[in-house]
GULUM-404800 format. One line per field, with one value per residue (C-alpha): x, y, z; chain; residue number from 1; residue in three letters. Coordinates in nm, 2 decimals, always signed. Each point is the difference from the previous one (the first is absolute). Layout:
<atoms>
c1 <- c(X,...)
c2 <- c(Y,...)
c3 <- c(Z,...)
chain <- c(A,...)
resi <- c(NUM,...)
resn <- c(ALA,...)
</atoms>
This chain:
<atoms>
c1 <- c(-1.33,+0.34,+0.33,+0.11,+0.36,+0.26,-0.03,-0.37,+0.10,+0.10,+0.32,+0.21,+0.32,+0.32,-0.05,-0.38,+0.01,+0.29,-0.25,-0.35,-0.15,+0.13,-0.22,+0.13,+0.16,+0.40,+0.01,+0.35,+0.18,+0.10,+0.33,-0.13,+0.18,-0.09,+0.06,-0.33,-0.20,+0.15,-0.08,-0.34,-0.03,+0.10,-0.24,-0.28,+0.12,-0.02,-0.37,-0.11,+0.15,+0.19,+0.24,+0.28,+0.18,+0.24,+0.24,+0.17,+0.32,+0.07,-0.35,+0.24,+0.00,-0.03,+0.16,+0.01,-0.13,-0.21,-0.21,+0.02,-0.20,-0.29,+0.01,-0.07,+0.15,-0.20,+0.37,-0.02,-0.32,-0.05,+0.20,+0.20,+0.27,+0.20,+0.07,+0.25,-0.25,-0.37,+0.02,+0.14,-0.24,-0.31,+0.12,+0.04,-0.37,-0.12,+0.17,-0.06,-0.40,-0.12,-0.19,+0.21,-0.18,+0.19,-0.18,+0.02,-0.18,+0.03,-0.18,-0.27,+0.02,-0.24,-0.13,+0.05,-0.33,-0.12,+0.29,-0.07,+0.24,-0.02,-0.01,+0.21,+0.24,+0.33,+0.02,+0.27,+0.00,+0.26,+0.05,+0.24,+0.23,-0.05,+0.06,-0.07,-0.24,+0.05,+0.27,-0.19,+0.24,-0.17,-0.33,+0.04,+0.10,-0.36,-0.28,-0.21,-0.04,-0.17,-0.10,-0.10,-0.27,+0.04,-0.14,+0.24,+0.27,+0.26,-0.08,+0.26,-0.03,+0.30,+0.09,-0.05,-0.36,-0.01,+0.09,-0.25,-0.36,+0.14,+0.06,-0.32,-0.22,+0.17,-0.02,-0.41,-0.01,+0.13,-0.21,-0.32,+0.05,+0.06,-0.34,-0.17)
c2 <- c(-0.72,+0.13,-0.06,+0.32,+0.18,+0.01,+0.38,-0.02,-0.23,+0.26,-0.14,+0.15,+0.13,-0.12,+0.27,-0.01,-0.35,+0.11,+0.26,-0.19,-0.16,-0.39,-0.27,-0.11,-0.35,-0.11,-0.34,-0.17,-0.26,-0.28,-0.16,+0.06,-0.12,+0.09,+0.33,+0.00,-0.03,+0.28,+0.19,-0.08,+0.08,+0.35,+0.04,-0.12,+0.23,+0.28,-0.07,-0.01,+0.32,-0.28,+0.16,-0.17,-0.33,-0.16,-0.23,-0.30,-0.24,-0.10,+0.22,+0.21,+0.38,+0.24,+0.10,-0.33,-0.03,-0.31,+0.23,+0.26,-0.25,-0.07,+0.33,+0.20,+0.38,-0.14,+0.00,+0.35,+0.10,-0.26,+0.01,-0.28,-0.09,-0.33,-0.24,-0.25,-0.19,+0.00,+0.00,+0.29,+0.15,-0.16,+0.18,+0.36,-0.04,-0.10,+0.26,+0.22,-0.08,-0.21,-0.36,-0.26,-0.29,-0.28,-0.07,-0.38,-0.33,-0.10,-0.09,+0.22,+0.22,+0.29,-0.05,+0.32,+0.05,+0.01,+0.21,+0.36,+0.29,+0.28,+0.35,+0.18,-0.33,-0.03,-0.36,-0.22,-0.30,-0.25,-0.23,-0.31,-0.14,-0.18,-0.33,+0.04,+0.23,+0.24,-0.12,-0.13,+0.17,+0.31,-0.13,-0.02,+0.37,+0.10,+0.07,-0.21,-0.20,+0.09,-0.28,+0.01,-0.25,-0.23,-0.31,-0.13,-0.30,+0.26,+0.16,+0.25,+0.38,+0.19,+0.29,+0.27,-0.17,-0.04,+0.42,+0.10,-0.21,+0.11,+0.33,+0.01,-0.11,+0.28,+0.28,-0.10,+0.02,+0.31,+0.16,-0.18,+0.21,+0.35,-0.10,-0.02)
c3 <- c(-1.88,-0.05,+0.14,+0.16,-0.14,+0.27,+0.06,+0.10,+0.28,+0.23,+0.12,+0.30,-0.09,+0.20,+0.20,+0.08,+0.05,+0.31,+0.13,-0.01,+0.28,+0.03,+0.08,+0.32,-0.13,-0.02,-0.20,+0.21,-0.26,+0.19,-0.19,-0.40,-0.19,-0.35,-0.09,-0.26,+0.29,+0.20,-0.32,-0.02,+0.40,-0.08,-0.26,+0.21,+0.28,-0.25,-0.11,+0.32,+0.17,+0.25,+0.23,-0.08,-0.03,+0.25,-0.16,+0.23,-0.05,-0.32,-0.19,-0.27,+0.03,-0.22,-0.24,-0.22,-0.36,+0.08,+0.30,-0.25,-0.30,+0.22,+0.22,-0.30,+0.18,+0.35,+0.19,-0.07,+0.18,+0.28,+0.32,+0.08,+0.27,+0.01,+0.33,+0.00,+0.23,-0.04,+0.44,-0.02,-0.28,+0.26,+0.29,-0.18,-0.10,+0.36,+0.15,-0.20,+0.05,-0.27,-0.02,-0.19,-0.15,-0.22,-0.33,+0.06,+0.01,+0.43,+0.28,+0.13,-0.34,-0.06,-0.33,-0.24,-0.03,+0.43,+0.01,+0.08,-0.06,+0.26,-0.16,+0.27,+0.04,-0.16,-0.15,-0.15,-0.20,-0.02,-0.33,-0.01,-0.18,-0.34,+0.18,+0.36,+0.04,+0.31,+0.21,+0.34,+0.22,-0.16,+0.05,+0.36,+0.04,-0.20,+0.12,-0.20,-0.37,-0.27,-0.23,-0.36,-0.03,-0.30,-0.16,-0.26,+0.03,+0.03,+0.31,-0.07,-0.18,-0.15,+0.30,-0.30,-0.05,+0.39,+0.01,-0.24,+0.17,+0.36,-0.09,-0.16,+0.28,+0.19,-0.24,-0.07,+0.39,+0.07,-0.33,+0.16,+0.35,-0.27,-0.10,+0.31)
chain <- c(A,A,A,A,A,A,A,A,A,A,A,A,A,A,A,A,A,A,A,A,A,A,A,A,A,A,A,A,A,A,A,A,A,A,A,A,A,A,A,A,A,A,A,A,A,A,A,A,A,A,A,A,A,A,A,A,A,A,A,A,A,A,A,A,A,A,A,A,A,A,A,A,A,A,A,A,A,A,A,A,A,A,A,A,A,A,A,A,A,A,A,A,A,A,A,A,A,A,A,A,A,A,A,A,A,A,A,A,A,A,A,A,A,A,A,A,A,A,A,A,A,A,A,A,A,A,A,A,A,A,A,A,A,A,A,A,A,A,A,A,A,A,A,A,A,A,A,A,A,A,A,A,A,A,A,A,A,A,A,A,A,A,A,A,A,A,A,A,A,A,A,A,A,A,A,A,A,A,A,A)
resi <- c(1,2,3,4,5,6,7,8,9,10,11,12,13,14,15,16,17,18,19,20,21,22,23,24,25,26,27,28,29,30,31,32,33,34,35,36,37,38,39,40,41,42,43,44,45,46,47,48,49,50,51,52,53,54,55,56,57,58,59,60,61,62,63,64,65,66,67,68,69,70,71,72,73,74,75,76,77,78,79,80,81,82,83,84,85,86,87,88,89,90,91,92,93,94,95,96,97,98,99,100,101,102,103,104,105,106,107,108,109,110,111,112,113,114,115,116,117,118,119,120,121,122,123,124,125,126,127,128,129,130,131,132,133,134,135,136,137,138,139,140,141,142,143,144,145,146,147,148,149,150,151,152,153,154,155,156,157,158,159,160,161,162,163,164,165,166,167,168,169,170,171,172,173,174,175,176,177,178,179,180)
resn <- c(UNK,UNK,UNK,UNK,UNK,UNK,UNK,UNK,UNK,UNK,UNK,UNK,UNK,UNK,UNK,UNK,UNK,UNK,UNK,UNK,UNK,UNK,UNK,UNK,UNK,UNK,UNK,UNK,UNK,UNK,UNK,UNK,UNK,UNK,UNK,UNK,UNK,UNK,UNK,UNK,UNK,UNK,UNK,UNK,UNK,UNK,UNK,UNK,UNK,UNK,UNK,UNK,UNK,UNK,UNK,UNK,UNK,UNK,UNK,UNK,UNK,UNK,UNK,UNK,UNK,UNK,UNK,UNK,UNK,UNK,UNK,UNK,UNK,UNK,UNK,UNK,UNK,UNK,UNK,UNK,UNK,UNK,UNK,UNK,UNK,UNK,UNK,UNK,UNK,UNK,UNK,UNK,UNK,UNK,UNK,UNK,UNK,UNK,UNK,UNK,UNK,UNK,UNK,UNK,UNK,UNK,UNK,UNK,UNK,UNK,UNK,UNK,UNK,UNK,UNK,UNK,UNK,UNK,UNK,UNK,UNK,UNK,UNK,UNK,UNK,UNK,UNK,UNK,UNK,UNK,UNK,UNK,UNK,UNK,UNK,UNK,UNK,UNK,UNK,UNK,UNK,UNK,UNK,UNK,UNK,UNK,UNK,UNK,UNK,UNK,UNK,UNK,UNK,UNK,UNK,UNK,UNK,UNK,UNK,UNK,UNK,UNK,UNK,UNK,UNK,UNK,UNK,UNK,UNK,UNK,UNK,UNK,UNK,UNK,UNK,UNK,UNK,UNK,UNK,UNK)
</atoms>
C-alpha cells in the first residue's frame, strides 16, 4: 500500500467544484457559536459536493481567520448564505421545495440509519448549538428529526462530528441508488 501524492487525487478546481453536479443537501447552522466548527462544516461541505451552507444568528461568517484554520480554502468553493434567523433560513428551504430535518436527539426521531434520502428530493439538515442543540421553536417548523443513535454517557456528538456521519449516510445513499 501506498499513500497517494496530492496531485493523483483528482481534486476539483474552485471552478469545477462551482460547475459539478451538487448533492442535493444544505447543512442550516442553528446559533454556532465556535467559529472552528463552522470551519470544519465547510470542509465537510466541500468533500461531499454539499450544496451549500446556511448560516443562522450568531454562526460567524466568512471571512474570519478562525473559519479560515479549519476551512482549509472550503469558503471558497461551497455556497453559503447567512440568516439572522434560522425561521427565516427554514422557510426559504420549504418554499423553495426542500425537506428539512433537525439533526437532534427528540421525540419521535428517525434514527440516521432508517432514514432514507430521496434522490430527486432536495434535503436540509439542521445542527444546534454547542449547548442547546436545535432551538425547539425550529424543531416545530421541520418536518421531522433525525437522531444519531449513541451508547456512551455523553449522549452528545460535536455538530462537525454530527456533519460528517449524517452527511455520510446521505452521500453512501445516493452512491447506492448510482449503483443500482
Amino acid at each position: 500500500m501506498r499513500k497517494l501524492s496530492n496531485s493523483e487525487l483528482n481534486r476539483k478546481t474552485p471552478e469545477a467544484f462551482k460547475k459539478a453536479l451538487k448533492t442535493p443537501l444544505i447543512l442550516v447552522l442553528d446559533q454556532i457559536r465556535s467559529l472552528n466548527n463552522v470551519g470544519s462544516v465547510f470542509r465537510t461541505a466541500d468533500s461531499f459536493l454539499l450544496e451549500g451552507v446556511y448560516l443562522c444568528g450568531i454562526t460567524g461568517t466568512p471571512p474570519h481567520k478562525d473559519i479560515y484554520k479549519t476551512a482549509l480554502g472550503a469558503t471558497e468553493t461551497v455556497h453559503w448564505k447567512y440568516f439572522s434567523s434560522t425561521l427565516d433560513a427554514v422557510e426559504s428551504l420549504k418554499s423553495n421545495g426542500y425537506r428539512v430535518f433537525a439533526l437532534e436527539q427528540a421525540e419521535n426521531s428517525i434514527l440516521l440509519q432508517h432514514f432514507k434520502i430521496e434522490k430527486e428530493q432536495k434535503t436540509a439538515f439542521i445542527l444546534g448549538n454547542e449547548i442547546y442543540g436545535v432551538a425547539q421553536e425550529v424543531i416545530h417548523h421541520c418536518h421531522g428529526v433525525i437522531e444519531i443513535p449513541q451508547s456512551g454517557f455523553k449522549h452528545s456528538l460535536n455538530i462537525a462530528v454530527a456533519t460528517g456521519i449524517a452527511c455520510w449516510e446521505v452521500y453512501r445513499q445516493l452512491l447506492l441508488h448510482d449503483e443500482l
